[in-house]
ZAMARGU-4260 file (C-alpha; in steps of 0.2 Angstrom, whole numbers, plus 5000, padded with zeros to 4 digits):
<rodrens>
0) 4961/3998/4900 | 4954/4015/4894 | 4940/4014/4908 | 4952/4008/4922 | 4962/4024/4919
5) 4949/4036/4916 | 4941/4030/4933 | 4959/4030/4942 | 4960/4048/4934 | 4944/4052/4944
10) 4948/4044/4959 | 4965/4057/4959 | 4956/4070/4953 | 4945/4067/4969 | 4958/4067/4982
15) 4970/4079/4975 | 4961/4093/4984 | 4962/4085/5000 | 4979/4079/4999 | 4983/4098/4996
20) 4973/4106/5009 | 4982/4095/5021 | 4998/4098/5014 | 4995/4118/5015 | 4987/4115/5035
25) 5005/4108/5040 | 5010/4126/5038 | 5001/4139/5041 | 5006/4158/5041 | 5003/4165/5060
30) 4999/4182/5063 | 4997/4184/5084 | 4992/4201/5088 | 4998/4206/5106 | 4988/4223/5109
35) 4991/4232/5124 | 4982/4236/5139 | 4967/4227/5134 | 4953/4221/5147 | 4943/4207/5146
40) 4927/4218/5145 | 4936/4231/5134 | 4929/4221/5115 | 4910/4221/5109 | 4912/4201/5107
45) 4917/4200/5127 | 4902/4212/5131 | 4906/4230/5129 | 4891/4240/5124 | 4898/4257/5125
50) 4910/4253/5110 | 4910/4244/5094 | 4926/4231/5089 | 4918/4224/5073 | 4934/4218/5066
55) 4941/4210/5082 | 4925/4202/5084 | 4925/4195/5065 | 4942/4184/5069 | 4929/4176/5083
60) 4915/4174/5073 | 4923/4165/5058 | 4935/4157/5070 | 4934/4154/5091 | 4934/4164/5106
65) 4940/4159/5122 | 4931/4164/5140 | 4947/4156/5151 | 4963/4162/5142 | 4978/4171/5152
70) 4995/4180/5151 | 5006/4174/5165 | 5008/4193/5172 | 4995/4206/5175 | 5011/4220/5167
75) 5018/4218/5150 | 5038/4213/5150 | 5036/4199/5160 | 5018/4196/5152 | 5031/4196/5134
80) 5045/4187/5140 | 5034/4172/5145 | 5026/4172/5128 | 5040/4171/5117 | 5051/4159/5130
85) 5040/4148/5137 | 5046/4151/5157 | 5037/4159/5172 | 5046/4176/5171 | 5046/4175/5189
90) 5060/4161/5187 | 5070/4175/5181 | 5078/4191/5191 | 5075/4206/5181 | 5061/4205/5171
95) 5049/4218/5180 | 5045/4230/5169 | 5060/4238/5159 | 5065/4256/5158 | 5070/4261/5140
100) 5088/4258/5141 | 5086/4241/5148 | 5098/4226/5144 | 5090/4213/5134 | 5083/4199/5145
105) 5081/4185/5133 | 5095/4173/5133 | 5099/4173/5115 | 5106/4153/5117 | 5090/4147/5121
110) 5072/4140/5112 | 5059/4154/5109 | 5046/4154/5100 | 5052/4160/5084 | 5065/4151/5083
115) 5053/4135/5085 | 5044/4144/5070 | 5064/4146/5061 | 5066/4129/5063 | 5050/4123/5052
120) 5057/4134/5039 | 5047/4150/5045 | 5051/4168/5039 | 5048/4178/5057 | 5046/4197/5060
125) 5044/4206/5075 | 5033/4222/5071 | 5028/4234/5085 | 5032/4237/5104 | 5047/4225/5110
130) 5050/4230/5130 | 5062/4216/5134 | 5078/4224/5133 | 5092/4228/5121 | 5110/4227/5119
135) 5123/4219/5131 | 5120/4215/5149 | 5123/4226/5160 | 5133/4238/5148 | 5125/4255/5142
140) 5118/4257/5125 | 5125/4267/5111 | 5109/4273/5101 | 5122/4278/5089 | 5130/4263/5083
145) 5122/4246/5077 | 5113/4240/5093 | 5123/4221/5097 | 5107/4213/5102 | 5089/4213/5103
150) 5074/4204/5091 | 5084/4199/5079 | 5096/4187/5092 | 5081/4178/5099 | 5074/4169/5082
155) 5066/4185/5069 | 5072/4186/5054 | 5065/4204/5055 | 5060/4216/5067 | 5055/4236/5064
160) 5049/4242/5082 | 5053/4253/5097 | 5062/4251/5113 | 5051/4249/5127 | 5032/4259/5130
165) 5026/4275/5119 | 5028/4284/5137 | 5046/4280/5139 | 5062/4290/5132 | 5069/4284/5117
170) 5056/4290/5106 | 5063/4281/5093 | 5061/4266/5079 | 5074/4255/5075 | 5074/4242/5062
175) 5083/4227/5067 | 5099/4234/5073 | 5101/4252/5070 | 5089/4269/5073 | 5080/4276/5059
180) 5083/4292/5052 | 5098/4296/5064 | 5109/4310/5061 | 5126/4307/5067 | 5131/4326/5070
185) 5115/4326/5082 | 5118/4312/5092 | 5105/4303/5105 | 5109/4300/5125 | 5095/4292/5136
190) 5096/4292/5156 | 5084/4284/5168 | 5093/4292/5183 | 5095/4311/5181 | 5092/4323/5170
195) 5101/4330/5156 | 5103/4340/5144 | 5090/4358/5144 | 5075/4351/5134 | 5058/4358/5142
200) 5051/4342/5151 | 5031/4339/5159 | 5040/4346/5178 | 5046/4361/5172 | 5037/4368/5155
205) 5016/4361/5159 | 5014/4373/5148 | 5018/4364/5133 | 5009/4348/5137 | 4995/4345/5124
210) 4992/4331/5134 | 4994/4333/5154 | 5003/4321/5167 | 4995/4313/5179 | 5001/4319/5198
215) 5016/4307/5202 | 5014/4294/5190 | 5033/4301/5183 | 5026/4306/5166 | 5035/4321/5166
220) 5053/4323/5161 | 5058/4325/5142 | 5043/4331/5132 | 5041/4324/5116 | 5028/4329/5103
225) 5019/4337/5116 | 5020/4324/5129 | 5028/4320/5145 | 5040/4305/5144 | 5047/4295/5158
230) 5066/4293/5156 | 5076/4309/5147 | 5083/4309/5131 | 5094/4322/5120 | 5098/4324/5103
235) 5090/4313/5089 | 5078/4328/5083 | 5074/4319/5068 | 5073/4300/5073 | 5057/4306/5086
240) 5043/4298/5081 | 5024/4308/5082 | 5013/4301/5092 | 4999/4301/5081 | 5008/4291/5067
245) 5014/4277/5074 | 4997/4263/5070 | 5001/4266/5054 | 5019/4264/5052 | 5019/4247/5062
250) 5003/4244/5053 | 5012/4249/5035 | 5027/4237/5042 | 5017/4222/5043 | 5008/4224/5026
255) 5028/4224/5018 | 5030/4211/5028 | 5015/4198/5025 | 5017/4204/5005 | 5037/4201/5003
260) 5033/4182/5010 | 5015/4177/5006 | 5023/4164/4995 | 5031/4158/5010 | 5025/4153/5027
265) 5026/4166/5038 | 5027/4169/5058 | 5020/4190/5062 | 5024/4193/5079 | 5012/4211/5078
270) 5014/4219/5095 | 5002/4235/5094 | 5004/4251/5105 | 4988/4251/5106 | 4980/4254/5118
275) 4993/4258/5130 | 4997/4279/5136 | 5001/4290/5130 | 4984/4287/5120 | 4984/4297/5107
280) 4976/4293/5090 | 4977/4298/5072 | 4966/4312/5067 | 4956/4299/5058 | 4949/4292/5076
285) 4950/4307/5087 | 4934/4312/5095 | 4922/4297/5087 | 4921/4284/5102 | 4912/4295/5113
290) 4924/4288/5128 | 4937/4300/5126 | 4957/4297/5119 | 4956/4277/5125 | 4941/4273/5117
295) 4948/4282/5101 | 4962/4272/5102 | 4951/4256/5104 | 4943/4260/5086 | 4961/4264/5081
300) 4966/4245/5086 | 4949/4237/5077 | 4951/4248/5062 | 4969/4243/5061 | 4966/4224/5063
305) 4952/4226/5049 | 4966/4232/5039 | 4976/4214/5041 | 4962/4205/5038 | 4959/4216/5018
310) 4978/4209/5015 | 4975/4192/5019 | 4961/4192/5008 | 4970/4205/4995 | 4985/4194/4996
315) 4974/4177/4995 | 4982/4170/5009 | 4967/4172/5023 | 4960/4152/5020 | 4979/4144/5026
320) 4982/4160/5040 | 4980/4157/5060 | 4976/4174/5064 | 4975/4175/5084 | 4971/4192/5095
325) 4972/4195/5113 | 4983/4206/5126 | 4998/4208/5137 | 4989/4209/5153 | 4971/4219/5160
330) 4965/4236/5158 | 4968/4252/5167 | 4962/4270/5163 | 4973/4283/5173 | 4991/4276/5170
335) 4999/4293/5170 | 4989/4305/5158 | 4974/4316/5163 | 4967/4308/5148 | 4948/4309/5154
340) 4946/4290/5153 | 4940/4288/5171 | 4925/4300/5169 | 4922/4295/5152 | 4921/4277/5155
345) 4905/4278/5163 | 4896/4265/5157 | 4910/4253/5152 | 4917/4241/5161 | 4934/4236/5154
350) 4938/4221/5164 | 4921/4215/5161 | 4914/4205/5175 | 4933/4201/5183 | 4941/4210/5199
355) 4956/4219/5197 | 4967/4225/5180 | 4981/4229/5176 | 4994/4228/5188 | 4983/4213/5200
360) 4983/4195/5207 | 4964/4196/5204 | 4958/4189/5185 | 4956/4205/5178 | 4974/4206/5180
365) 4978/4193/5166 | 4963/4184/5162 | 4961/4191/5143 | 4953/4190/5125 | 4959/4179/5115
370) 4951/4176/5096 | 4958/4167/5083 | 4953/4161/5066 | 4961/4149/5053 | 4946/4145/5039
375) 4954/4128/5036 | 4954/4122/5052 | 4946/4130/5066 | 4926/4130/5065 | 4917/4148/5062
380) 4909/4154/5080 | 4914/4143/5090 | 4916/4148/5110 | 4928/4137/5122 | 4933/4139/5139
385) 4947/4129/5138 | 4961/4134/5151 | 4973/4140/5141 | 4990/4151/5142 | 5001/4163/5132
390) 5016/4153/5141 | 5009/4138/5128 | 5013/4143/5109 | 5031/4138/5113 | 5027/4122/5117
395) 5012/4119/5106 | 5020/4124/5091 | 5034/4114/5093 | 5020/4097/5094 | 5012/4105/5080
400) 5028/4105/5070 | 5035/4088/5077 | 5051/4097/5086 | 5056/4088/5103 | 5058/4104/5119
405) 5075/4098/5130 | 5071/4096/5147 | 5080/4114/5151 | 5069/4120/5135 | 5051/4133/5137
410) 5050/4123/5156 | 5031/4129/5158 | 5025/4129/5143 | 5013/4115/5140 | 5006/4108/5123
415) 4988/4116/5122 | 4987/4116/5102 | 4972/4104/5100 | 4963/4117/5111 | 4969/4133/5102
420) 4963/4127/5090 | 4945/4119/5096 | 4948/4103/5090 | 4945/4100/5111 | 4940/4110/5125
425) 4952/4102/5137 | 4968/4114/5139 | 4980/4113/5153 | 4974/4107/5169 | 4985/4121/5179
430) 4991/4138/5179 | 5002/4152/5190 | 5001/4169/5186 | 5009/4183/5193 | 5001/4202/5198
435) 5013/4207/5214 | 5005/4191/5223 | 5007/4173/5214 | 4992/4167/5212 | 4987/4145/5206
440) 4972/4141/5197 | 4970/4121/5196 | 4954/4116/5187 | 4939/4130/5195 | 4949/4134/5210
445) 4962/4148/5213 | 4972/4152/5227 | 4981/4167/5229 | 4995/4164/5241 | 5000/4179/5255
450) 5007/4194/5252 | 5009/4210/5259 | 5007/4228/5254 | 4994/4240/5250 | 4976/4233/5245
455) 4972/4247/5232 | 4987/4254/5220 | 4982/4272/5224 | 4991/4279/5207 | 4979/4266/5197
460) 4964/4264/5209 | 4967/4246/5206 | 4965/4234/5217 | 4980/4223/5219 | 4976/4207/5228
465) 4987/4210/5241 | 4980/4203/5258 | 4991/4196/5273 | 4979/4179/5273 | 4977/4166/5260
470) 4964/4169/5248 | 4956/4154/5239 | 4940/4156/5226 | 4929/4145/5216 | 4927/4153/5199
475) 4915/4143/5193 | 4903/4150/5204 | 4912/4166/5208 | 4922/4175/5194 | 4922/4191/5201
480) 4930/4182/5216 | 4920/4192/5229 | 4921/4176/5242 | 4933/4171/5248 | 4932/4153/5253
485) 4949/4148/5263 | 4943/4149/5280 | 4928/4136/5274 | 4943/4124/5266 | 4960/4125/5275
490) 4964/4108/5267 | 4964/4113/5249 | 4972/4131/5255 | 4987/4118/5259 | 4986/4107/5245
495) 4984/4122/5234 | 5001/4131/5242 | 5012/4117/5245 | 5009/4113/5223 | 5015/4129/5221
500) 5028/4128/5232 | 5032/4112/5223 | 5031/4118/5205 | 5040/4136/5212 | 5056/4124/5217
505) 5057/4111/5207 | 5060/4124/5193 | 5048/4118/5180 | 5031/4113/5176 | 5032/4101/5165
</rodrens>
């Protein structure tokens, strides 16, 4: 009897470990780090040579990296708004790039994705840029009362960030509802549309720029530590962040954050500023990339990504983390700051091998980096070119966590989570995106339907896609989409434009 319990002791003993390991794999903490601006050629482990992103490239190596991952957008609020709802932004009027003072766009009644992460019992924060409106629609906000609506109505338990961009007026953090560090007897007023009050701004006082506007980028009304903002703003002296400092407050944000629930699974939704204009780094990065302000700010994204992976390991919470890095849209260099990054970029080519960048139907539009790591799960160095979508986590959290979607619930988002995470290098099979132009990607080809406009955005020097005729490309054999095929095949021209057509009406993907 002794023997028959000492060996059952054993045979406990022996699966006790697994039974935990998969107990803790049913929830994992996820840290998705949405950094701005970045290009597909902008990382050392994406082929950048000119620059280093050890930290970045570390989340690769002890995890995957994907070579065919894509926001839905090639700018950032509709890029956003398709992450955390799981709909082509298209669907929705009003979700073009928001000014400062913009209403919030989110409808707070439906799914997102933290409130799929709330409803496993997730703690969720929002830590960083938001740029998807605030407050009552189509009613003006009051920076100097409890702000009605924003992260915390769409599913985070927590959020600490600012408005819109770092180039936009206000200037300001709020955490959750209210402004930081307001002074009532100095109260804050924003307008898009005029100016007011006598602050110097960019147009009128180029003399205290410490960092010059671009010509006609609009870069120049209220100046704010030194810079040129687009919007104009009044009061709220000491609310005004500096420019320098904000990596490390959202940085120090996040740390709080992770520590306060390491005991508890946690959803980090860390939208960095970097490496979006104004760039301007902490003294501790300024001057040591030898590519100007942007490539500072590159090492001031890595550095500041190393830093989360020391409190995951200083927390001992690194083994049971999803940690997953990648970008809003593609890269562009002058975007309204005579920066230097064009001439200093020699060298470097930020979207890689892809056409386009930021602001195009072309891949370097929205074709982006995407790493992630989870030592319990996902295999060290692993490389996938699964087709894969921001548009998904909605969706593929939800399987993950055995929630149904309604019908009316995240309609494009597809369940992709076996390929996020390598177990397959199948993802979905297509994908719209949207740079001016709608372009479809089914399988290796990718149609860009017609459009209209100017071939090159002059302000940018980007080329936009924009061409009167169909455009059809094989990127298997042409990533750079240098050929254009649509003459050669007219009958998958009309296949592939009459499925988006489809897909466009019927209102959903799935």
């Amino acid at each position: 009897m002794k023997r028959i319990c000492f060996s059952l002791l054993c045979l406990f003993s022996t699966l006790t470990p697994t039974l935990q390991a998969q107990k803790t794999q049913q929830k994992p903490n996820v840290i998705f780090i949405y950094a701005d601006d970045v290009g597909y050629g902008d990382l050392s482990s994406y082929g950048a040579t000119k620059i280093a992103t050890p930290n970045i490239d570390r989340i690769g190596k002890e995890g995957i990296r994907f070579t065919n991952a894509h926001t839905t957008s090639a700018t950032c609020t509709p890029s956003r708004f398709g992450l955390l709802t799981g709909k082509y932004p298209w669907r929705q009027k009003g979700t073009g790039v928001l000014p400062g003072d913009a209403s919030l766009i989110i409808p707070t009644d439906q799914l997102t994705l933290p409130k799929v992460f709330q409803n496993a019992g997730y703690k969720t924060a929002s830590i960083g840029k938001w740029h998807l409106g605030l407050g009552e629609n189509n009613k003006q906000i009051n920076w100097n009362e409890p702000i009605t609506k924003g992260p915390n109505e769409t599913g985070f338990d927590y959020a600490y960030f600012f408005p819109a961009t770092s180039d936009r007026v206000p200037t300001v953090f709020i955490e959750n509802h209210e402004v930081q560090g307001l002074d009532k007897d100095d109260p804050i007023t924003v307008d898009y549309a005029k100016k007011i009050g006598n602050e110097p701004t960019g147009l009128e006082n180029p003399d205290l720029l410490k960092l010059p506007a671009s010509p006609n980028h609009g870069h120049n009304n209220t100046i704010v530590n030194g810079i040129g903002r687009i919007g104009w703003m009044t009061g709220g002296k000491q609310t005004r962040w500096t420019d320098e400092e904000i990596a490390h407050v959202f940085l120090s944000k996040a740390e709080q954050f992770m520590e306060q629930n390491r005991k508890n699974p946690f959803f980090l939704y860390f939208s960095l500023n970097d490496i979006h204009v104004p760039r301007m780094p902490s003294s501790q990065f300024k001057g040591k990339s030898q590519m100007g302000l942007r490539g500072d700010v590159i090492l001031q994204m890595d550095w500041t990504i190393g830093e989360i992976l020391k409190k995951l390991d200083e927390l001992g919470i690194a083994q049971n983390t999803l940690i997953i890095f990648s970008s809003d849209n593609g890269p562009v260099l002058d975007d309204g700051y005579a920066d230097k990054a064009v001439a200093l970029a020699a060298g470097h080519k930020p979207a890689g091998a892809l056409r386009g960048g930021k602001y195009s139907a072309f891949e370097g539009g929205s074709r982006v980096p995407w790493l992630a790591r989870w030592p319990q799960v996902i295999k060290p160095g692993m490389v996938s070119d699964a087709l894969i979508c921001q548009i998904d986590m909605t969706a593929s959290f939800a399987n993950y966590f055995g929630q149904k979607i309604e019908a009316n619930e995240a309609p494009d988002s597809f369940n992709v989570i076996d390929a996020m995470l390598g177990k397959t290098k199948t993802g979905r099979t297509k994908l719209i995106k949207q740079g001016g132009a709608l372009s479809i990607t089914i399988e290796n080809w990718k149609y860009i339907e017609p459009r209209e406009g100017k071939a090159i955005q002059e302000l940018t020097n980007t080329e936009t896609g924009n061409n009167p005729m169909p455009q059809l490309y094989d990127l298997s054999k042409d990533l750079g989409e240098k050929t254009n095929l649509a003459d050669k095949y007219p009958t998958k021209v009309k296949a592939m434009a009459a499925e988006l057509e489809r897909i466009r009406e019927s209102g959903r993907s799935r």
